[in-house]
C-alpha positions as CSV (number, residue, x, y, z in Angstrom):
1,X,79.3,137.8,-32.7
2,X,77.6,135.6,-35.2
3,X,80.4,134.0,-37.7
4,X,80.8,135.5,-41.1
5,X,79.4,132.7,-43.1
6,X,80.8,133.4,-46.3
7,X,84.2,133.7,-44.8
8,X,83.7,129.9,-42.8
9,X,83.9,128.5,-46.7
10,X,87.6,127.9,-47.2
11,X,88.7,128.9,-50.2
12,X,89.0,126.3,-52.8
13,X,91.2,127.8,-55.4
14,X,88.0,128.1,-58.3
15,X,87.4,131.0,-60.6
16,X,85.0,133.3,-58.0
17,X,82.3,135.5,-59.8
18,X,82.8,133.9,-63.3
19,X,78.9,133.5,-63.6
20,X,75.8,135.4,-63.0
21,X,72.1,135.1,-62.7
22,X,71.6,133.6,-66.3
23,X,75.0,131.6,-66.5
24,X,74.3,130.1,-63.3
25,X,70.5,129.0,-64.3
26,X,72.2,127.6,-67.5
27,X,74.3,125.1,-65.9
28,X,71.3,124.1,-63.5
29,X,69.1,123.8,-66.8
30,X,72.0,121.9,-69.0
31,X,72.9,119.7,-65.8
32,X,68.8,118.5,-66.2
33,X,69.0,118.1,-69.8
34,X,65.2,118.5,-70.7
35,X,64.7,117.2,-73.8
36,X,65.8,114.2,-73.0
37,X,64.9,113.8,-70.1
38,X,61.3,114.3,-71.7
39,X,62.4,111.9,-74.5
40,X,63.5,109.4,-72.1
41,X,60.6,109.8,-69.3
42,X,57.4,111.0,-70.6
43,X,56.3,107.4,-71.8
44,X,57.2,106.1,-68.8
45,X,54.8,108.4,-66.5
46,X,52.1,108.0,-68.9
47,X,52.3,104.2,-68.5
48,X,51.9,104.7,-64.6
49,X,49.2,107.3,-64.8
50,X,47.8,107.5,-68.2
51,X,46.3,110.7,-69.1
52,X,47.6,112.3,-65.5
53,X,51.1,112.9,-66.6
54,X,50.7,117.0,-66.4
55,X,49.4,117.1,-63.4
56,X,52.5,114.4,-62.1
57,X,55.2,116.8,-63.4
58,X,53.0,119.4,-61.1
59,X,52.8,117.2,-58.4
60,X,56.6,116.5,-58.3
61,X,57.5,120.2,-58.8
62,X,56.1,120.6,-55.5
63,X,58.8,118.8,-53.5
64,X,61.1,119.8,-55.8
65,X,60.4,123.6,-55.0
66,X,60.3,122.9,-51.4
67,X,63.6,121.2,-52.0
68,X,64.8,124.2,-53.8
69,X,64.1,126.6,-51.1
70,X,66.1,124.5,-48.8
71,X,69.0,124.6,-50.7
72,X,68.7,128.3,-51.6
73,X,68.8,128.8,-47.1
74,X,71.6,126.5,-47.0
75,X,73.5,128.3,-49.8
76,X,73.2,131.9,-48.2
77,X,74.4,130.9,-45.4
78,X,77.5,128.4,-46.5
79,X,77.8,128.7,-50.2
80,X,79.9,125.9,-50.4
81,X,80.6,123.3,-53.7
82,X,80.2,120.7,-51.7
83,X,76.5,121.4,-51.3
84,X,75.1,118.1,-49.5
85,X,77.9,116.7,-48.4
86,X,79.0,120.2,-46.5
87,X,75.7,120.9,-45.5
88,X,74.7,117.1,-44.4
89,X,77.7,117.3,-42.3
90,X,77.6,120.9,-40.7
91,X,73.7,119.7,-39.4
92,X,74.0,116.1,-39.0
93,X,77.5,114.9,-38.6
94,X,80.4,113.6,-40.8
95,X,78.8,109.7,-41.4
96,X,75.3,111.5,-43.0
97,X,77.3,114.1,-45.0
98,X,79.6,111.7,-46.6
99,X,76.8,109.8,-47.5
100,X,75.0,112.7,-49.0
101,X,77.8,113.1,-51.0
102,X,78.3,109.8,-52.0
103,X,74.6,110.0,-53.4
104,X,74.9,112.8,-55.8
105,X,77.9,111.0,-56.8
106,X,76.2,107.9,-57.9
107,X,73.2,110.1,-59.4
108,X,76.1,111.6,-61.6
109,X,77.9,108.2,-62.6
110,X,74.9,106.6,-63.7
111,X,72.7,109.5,-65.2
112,X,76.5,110.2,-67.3
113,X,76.0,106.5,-68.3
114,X,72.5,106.7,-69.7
115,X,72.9,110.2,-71.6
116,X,76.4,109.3,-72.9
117,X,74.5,106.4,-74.9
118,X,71.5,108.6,-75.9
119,X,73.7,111.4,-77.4
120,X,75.9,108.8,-79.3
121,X,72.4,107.4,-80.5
122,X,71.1,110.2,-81.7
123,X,73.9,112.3,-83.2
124,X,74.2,109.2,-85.2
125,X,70.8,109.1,-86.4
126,X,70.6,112.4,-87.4
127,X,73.6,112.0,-89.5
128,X,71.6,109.5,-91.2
129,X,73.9,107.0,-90.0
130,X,70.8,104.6,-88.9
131,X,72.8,101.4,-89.3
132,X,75.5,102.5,-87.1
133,X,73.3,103.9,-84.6
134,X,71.9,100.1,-84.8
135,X,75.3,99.0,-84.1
136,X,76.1,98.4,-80.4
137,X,79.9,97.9,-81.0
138,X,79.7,101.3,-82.0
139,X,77.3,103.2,-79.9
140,X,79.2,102.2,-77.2
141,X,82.7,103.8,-78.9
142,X,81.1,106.6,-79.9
143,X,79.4,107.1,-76.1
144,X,82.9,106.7,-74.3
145,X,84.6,109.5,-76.5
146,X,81.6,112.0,-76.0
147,X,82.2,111.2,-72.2
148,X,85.7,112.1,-72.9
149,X,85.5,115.0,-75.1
150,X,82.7,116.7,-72.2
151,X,85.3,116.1,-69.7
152,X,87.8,117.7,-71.2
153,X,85.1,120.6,-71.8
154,X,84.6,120.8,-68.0
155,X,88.8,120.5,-67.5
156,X,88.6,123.7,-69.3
157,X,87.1,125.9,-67.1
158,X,83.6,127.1,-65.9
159,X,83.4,129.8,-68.3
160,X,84.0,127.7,-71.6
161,X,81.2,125.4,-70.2
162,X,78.9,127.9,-69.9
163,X,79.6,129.2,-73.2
164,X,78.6,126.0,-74.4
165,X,76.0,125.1,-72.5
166,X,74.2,128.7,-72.9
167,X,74.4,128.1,-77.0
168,X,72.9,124.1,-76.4
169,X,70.2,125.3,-73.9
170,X,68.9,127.8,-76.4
171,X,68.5,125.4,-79.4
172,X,66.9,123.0,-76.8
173,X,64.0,125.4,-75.7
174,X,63.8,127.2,-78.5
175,X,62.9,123.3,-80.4
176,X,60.8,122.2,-77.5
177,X,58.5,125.6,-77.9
178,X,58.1,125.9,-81.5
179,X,57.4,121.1,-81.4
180,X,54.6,122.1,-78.7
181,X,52.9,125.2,-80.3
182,X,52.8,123.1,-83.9
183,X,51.4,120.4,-82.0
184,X,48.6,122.2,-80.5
185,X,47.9,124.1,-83.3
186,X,47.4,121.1,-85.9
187,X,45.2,119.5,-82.4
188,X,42.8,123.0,-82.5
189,X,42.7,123.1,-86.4
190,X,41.6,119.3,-86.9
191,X,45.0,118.8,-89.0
192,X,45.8,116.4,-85.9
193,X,44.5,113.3,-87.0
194,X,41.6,111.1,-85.8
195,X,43.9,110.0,-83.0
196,X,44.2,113.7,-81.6
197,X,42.2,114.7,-78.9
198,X,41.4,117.9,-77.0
199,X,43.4,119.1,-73.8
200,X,41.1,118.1,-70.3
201,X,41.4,119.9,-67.2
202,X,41.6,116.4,-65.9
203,X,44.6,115.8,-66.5
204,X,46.1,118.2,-64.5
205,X,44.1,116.3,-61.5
206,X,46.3,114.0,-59.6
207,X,43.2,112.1,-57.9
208,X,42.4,108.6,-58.1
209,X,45.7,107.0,-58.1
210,X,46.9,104.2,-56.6
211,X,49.8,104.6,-53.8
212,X,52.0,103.1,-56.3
213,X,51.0,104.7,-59.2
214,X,51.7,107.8,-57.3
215,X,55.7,107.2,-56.3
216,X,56.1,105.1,-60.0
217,X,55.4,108.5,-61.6
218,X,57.1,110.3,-58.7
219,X,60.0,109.4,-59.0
220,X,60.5,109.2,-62.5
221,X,59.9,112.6,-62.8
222,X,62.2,113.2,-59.8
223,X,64.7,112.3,-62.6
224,X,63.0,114.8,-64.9
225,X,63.6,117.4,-62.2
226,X,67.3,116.3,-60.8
227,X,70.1,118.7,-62.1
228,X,69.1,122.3,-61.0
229,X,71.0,121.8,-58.0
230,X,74.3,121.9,-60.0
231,X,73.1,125.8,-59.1
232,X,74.6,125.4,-55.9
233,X,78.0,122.9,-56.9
234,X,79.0,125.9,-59.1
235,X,78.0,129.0,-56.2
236,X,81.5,129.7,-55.5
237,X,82.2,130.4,-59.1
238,X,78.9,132.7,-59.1
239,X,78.9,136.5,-58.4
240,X,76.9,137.3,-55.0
241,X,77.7,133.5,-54.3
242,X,75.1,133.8,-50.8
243,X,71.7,134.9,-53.0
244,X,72.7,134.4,-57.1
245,X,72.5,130.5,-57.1
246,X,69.9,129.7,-54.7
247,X,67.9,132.3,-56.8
248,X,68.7,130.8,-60.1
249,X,67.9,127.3,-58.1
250,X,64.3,128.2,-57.7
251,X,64.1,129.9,-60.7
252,X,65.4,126.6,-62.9
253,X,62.8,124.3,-61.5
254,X,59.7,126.7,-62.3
255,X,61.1,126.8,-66.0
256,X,61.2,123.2,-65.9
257,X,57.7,123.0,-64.6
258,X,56.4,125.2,-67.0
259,X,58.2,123.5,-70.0
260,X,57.1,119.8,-69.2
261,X,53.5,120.3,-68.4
262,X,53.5,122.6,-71.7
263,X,54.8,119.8,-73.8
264,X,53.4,116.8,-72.3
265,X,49.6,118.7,-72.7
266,X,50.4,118.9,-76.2
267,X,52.0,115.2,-76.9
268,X,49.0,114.2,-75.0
269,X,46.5,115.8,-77.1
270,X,48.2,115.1,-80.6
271,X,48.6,111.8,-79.9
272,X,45.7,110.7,-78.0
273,X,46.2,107.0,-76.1
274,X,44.9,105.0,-78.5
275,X,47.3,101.6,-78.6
276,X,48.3,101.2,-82.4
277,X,49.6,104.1,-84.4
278,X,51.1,107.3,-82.7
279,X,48.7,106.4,-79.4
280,X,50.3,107.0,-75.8
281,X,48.7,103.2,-75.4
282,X,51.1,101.8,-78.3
283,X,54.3,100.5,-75.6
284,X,56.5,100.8,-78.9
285,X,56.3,105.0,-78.3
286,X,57.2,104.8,-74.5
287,X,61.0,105.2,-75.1
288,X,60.7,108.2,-77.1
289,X,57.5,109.8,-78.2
290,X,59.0,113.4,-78.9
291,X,60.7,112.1,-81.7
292,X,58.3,110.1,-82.6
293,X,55.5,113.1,-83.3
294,X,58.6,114.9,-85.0
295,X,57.5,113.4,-88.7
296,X,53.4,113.7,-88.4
297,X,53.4,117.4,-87.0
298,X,56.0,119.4,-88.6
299,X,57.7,117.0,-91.4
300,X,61.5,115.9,-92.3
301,X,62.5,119.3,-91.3
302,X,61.1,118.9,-87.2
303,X,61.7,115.1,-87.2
304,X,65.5,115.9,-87.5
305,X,65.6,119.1,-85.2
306,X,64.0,117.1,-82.4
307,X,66.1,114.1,-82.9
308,X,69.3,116.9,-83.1
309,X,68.0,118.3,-80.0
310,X,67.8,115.3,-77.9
311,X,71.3,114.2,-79.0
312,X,72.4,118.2,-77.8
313,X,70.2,117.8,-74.7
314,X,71.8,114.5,-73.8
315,X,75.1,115.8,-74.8
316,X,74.9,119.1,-72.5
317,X,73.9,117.5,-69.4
318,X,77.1,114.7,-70.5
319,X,79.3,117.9,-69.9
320,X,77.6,119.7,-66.7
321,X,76.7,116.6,-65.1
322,X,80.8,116.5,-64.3
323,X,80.9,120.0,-63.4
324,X,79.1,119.7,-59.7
325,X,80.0,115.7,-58.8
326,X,84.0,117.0,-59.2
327,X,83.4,120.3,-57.2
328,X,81.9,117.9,-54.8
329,X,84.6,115.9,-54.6
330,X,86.6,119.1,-54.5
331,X,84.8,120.0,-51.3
332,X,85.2,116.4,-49.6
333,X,88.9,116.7,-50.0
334,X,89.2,120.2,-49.1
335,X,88.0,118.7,-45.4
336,X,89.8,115.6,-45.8
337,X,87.1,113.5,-46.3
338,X,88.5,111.9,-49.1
339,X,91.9,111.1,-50.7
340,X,94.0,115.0,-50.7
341,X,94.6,114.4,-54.4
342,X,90.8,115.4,-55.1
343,X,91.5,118.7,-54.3
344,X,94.0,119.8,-56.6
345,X,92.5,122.3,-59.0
346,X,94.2,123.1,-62.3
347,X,96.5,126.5,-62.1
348,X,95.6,128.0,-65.5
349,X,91.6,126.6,-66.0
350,X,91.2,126.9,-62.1
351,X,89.2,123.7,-62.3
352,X,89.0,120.8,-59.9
353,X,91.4,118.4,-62.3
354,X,91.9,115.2,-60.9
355,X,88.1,115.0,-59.4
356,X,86.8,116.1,-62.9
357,X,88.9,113.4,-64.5
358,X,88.2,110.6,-62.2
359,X,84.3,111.8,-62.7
360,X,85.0,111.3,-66.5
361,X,86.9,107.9,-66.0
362,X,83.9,106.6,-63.3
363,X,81.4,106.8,-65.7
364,X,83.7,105.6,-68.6
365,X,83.8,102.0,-66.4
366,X,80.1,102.3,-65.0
367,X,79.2,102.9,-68.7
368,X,81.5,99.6,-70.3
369,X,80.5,97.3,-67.3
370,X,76.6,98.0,-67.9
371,X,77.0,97.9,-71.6
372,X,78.7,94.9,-71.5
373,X,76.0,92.9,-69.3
374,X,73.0,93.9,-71.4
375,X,71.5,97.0,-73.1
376,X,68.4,96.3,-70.6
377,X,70.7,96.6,-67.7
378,X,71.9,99.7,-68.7
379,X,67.8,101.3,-69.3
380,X,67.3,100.1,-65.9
381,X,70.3,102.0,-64.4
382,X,68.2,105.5,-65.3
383,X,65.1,103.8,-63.7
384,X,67.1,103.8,-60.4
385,X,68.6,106.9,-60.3
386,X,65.3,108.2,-58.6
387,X,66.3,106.4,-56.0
388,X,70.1,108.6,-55.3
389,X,68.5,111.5,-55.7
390,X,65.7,111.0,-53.5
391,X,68.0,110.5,-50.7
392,X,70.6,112.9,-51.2
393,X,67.5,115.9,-51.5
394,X,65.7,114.4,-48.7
395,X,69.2,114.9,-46.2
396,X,69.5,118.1,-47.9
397,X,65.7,119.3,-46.9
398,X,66.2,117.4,-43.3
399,X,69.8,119.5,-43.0
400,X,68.1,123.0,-43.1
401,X,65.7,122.3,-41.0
402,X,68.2,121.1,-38.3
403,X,70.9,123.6,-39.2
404,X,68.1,126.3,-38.8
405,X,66.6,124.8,-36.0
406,X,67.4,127.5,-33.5
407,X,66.3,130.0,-35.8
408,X,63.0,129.2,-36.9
409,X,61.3,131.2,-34.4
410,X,62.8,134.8,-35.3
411,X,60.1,135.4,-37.8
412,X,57.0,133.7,-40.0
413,X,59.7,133.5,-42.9
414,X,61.8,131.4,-41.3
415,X,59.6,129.3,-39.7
416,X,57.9,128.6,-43.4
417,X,61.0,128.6,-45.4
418,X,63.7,126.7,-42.7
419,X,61.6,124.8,-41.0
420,X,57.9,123.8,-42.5
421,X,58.5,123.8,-46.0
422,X,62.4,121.8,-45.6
423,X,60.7,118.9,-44.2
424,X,57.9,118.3,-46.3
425,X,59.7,118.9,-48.8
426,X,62.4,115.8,-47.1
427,X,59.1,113.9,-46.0
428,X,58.1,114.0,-50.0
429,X,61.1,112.5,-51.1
430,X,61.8,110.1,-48.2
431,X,57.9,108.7,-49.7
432,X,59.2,108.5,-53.2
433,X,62.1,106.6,-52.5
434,X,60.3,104.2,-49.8
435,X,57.6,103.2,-51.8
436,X,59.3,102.9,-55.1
437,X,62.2,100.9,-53.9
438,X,59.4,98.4,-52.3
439,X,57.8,98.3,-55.9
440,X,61.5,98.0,-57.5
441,X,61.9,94.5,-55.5
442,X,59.9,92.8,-57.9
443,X,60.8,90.9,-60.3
444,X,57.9,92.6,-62.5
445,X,60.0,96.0,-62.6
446,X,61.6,97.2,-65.1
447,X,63.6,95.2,-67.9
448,X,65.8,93.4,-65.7
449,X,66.1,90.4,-62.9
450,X,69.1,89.5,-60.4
451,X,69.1,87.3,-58.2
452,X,64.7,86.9,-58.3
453,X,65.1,91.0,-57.3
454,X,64.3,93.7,-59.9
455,X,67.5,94.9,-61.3
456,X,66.2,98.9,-61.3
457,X,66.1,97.8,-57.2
458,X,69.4,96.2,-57.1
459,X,71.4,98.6,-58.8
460,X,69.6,101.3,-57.2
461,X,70.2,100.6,-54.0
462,X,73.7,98.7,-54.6
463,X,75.1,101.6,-56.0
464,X,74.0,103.4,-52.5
465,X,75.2,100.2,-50.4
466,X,78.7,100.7,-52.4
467,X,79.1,103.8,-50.6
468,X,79.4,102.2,-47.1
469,X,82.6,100.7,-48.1
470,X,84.1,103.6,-48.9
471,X,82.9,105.5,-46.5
472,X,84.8,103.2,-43.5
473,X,88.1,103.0,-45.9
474,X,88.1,106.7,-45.9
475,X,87.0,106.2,-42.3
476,X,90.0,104.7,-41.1
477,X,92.8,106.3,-43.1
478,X,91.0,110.2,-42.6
479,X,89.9,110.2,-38.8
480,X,90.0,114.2,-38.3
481,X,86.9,114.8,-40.8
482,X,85.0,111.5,-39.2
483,X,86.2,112.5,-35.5
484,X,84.5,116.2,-36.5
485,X,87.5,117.9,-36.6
486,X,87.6,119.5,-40.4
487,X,84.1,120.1,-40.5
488,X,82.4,120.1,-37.2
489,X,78.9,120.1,-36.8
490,X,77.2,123.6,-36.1
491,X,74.0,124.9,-35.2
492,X,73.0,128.5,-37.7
493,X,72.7,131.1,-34.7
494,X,75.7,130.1,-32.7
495,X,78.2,132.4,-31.3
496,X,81.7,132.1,-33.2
C-alpha cells in the first residue's frame, strides 16, 4: 500500500477548509502586492533592458510557471504549511530543508521591511500630508505601527485576512485596469503627448541582451513574481487542500503575467524613453513611474487613486506576507526543527500566535536597524531579495523532481510536469541568482557599499549566511529532526 498522503501531514491545529478557489488566489495575489511591486520595479527593468521590459515580465513568468507546477505536485501529494522547508526535507534531507525554510523567511523579513515603509509613504501622501511623508522620523513611526496593526490582522484568523485582502485586491486591479486602458487610449488618440509613442512587437522580444542584462531584469522581476506561493503556506486552511491551492498557485502567476505586461506596454507607450520630462530615460521616474503618469493621463482624481492604491498594495502584502513565513515556522516546529514554542496556535483565532508575532517583531528590528543605517540601505534590501527567493524556488523545483524521481516514468505527464519542467524551472532560478549575485559584488550596484562589496550583495547573501548559524544552534539542541527522525526523507512511490 502506497501511504495516504494527506493523512502523513500532521495535523497542526489551523482552521481546515476556511478558503476556496478565489480566497486562496487572493492571498497568493495580496502576498505579491502588484502595484507596488510595479511601482517599485518597473523603472528598474527598464534601466536594464530599455524598451524590453514586456517581454522580461514574459520571460520570467516562464520559470515562475515551471516553478508553480512544481509546487502544485508537491502540494497534492503533502499539502503541508511548511511548503519548502517540508518538502526540501522529505527529498533532500533535514540540512537542505531547514535552509529552504530559512529562505522564505528572510524573503518575508526584508520584503515586510521595504513595503512597511512604502505604505507609510504613501498613505501619507495621499492624505496630503507631503511634509510628513518627507519626514523620516515619521515614516519610520508610522511604518512600525502598520507592521503591527497587519500582525495583529493575521493573529486574527485566516478568514478576517482574507476578508481584507479580497476588498484591497479588488481596488488594486480594478485601479491598475482602468490607469492602463486611459493610458493607451490618450497613446491611440494623439492626447498622449509628443513624448508618447506606439506599442512595438519588439518589445516583447527578449533578444540581444547581454548575460547580465538578462539576470539584472530577471531577477527583479523574480521579486515582481514572489508571493503566489503563499498559495501553498495557507493549503491546510483551503478546502480540497491536495488540488485547490496548487490550482490557484498557477492560476495567480498567469494573472500576474497578464497584468504586468498589460501595464508596462502602456507606461511604455505613454511615456516614451525620452530622458527629460515623463521619459523612461529620465533616472528621476525609475522609483515610481505609475504614480508618476497618474497626473498627465487621468488628472487629480487618478493621481491620488494610484498613489492610494500603492499605499493599499503595499499595505496588503504587509499583512499576508506574515500569514505563510508564521505557518512556516508552524511547520518547522511541528517537526521540531525549531524552538516547540513556534507551534502553538491561538485556541479561539486558530492561528499560529507566537510564529506570527515573532514574524511581526523580526521585521519590526530588520526594519529599525536598516532605517537607522541609511534610507539607501534599506532600497538596497528589496534589490536583494531576488537573491532568497531564487534559492528557496530553485530547492523547491529540484525537491519534486527528486521526490518524484521514481515516478516519472508512469506516464508523459509525469515525466513533463515532475521531472522536465521541475528542473528547468530550478536550473532558471539557480542562473538568476548565480549571475546576479556575481554582478551584486560590485561596488557599482545598487545605492550602497560595505566593505568595497555592493551592499544589495552583502545583505543578500548575509541574510542567507545568517541562517547557518541557526541552523547548527537548532542543530545541536533538536537532533531527532537533523538525525531524520521527525521528518525522514522519502521517495513518492514507496511502500508505507
Amino acid at each position: 500500500m502506497v501511504a495516504s498522503p494527506i493523512a502523513a501531514v500532521p495535523d497542526k491545529g489551523l482552521r481546515r477548509g476556511s478558503l476556496g478557489l478565489a480566497g486562496n488566489m487572493v492571498i497568493g495575489l495580496s502576498s505579491t502586492a502588484p502595484a507596488y511591486s510595479l511601482a517599485a520595479t518597473l523603472g528598474g527593468v527598464v534601466g536594464h533592458v530599455e524598451g524590453k521590459a514586456p517581454a522580461m515580465f514574459v520571460i520570467a513568468f516562464v520559470p515562475m510557471l515551471l516553478v508553480a507546477l512544481a509546487y502544485r505536485e508537491l502540494a497534492a501529494d503533502t499539502p503541508d504549511a511548511g511548503t519548502t522547508f517540508t518538502w526540501g526535507a522529505k527529498a533532500f534531507g533535514p540540512w537542505i530543508g531547514w535552509m529552504g525554510g530559512w529562505g522564505l523567511a528572510v524573503s518575508a523579513i526584508i520584503c515586510l521591511a521595504n513595503v512597511a515603509e512604502i505604505s507609510a509613504t504613501y498613505l501619507l501622501r495621499f492624505a496630503g500630508l507631503h511634509d510628513l511623508a518627507d519626514d523620516r522620523a515619521v515614516v519610520v513611526g508610522f511604518g512600525c505601527l502598520l507592521i503591527v496593526a497587519m500582525t495583529w490582522v493575521s493573529y486574527r484568523g485566516i478568514v478576517v485576512s482574507e476578508r481584507m485582502q479580497t476588498v484591497l485586491m479588488g481596488v488594486q486591479f480594478t485601479v491598475l485596469a482602468v490607469a492602463a486602458a486611459a493610458a493607451l487610449w490618450a497613446v491611440y488618440t494623439g492626447a498622449a503627448g509628443p513624448q508618447a509613442i506606439r506599442p512595438s512587437w519588439d518589445w516583447l522580444d527578449p533578444t540581444g541582451l547581454t548575460a547580465s542584462q538578462l539576470a539584472g531584469a530577471v531577477i527583479l522581476c523574480i521579486f515582481l513574481y514572489w508571493g503566489w506561493d503563499a498559495c501553498l503556506a495557507v493549503g491546510e486552511e483551503t478546502r480540497d487542500s491536495s488540488s485547490t491551492p496548487g490550482r490557484a498557485a498557477v492560476l495567480a502567476t498567469v494573472v500576474l503575467m497578464s497584468t504586468y505586461v498589460l501595464v508596462a506596454i502602456a507606461v511604455q507607450a505613454y511615456s516614451g524613453f525620452g530622458e527629460t520630462g515623463l521619459g523612461l530615460g529620465n533616472t528621476a521616474n525609475h522609483d515610481d513611474v505609475l504614480t508618476v503618469l497618474g497626473e498627465p493621463v487621468g488628472g487629480a482624481v487618478l493621481s491620488g487613486l494610484l498613489v492610494l492604491t500603492v499605499a493599499l498594495s503595499a499595505l496588503s502584502s504587509t499583512q499576508s506576507t506574515v500569514l505563510p513565513t508564521a505557518r512556516g515556522t508552524l511547520a518547522m516546529a511541528v517537526y521540531r526543527a525549531v524552538p516547540e514554542r513556534f507551534a502553538r496556535v491561538q485556541p479561539r483565532y486558530l492561528t499560529p500566535s507566537f510564529g506570527t508575532v515573532m514574524m511581526g517583531v523580526s521585521a519590526l528590528v530588520f526594519y529599525l536597524t536598516l532605517a537607522l543605517l541609511s534610507r539607501n540601505t534599506l532600497a538596497d534590501s528589496i534589490s536583494s531579495l531576488g537573491l532568497a527567493v531564487a534559492f528557496y524556488y530553485a530547492i523547491t523545483a529540484f525537491a519534486c523532481a527528486w521526490y518524484f524521481r521514481r515516478t516519472v516514468t508512469a506516464s508523459l505527464r509525469n515525466l513533463f510536469l515532475r521531472l522536465i519542467f521541475p528542473v528547468l524551472g530550478g536550473v532558471s532560478m539557480l542562473w538568476a541568482l548565480g549571475q546576479s549575485a556575481v554582478d551584486m559584488v560590485s561596488p557599482d550596484y545598487g545605492e550602497t557599499v560595505i566593505g568595497g562589496i555592493g551592499g544589495v550583495f552583502v545583505i543578500g547573501v548575509g541574510m542567507l549566511l545568517l541562517g547557518v548559524p541557526l541552523m547548527i544552534a537548532c542543530a545541536a539542541t533538536r537532533p531527532a529532526f537533523f538525525r531524520g527522525e521527525s521528518l525522514p526523507r522519502s521517495v513518492a512511490g514507496e511502500d508505507a
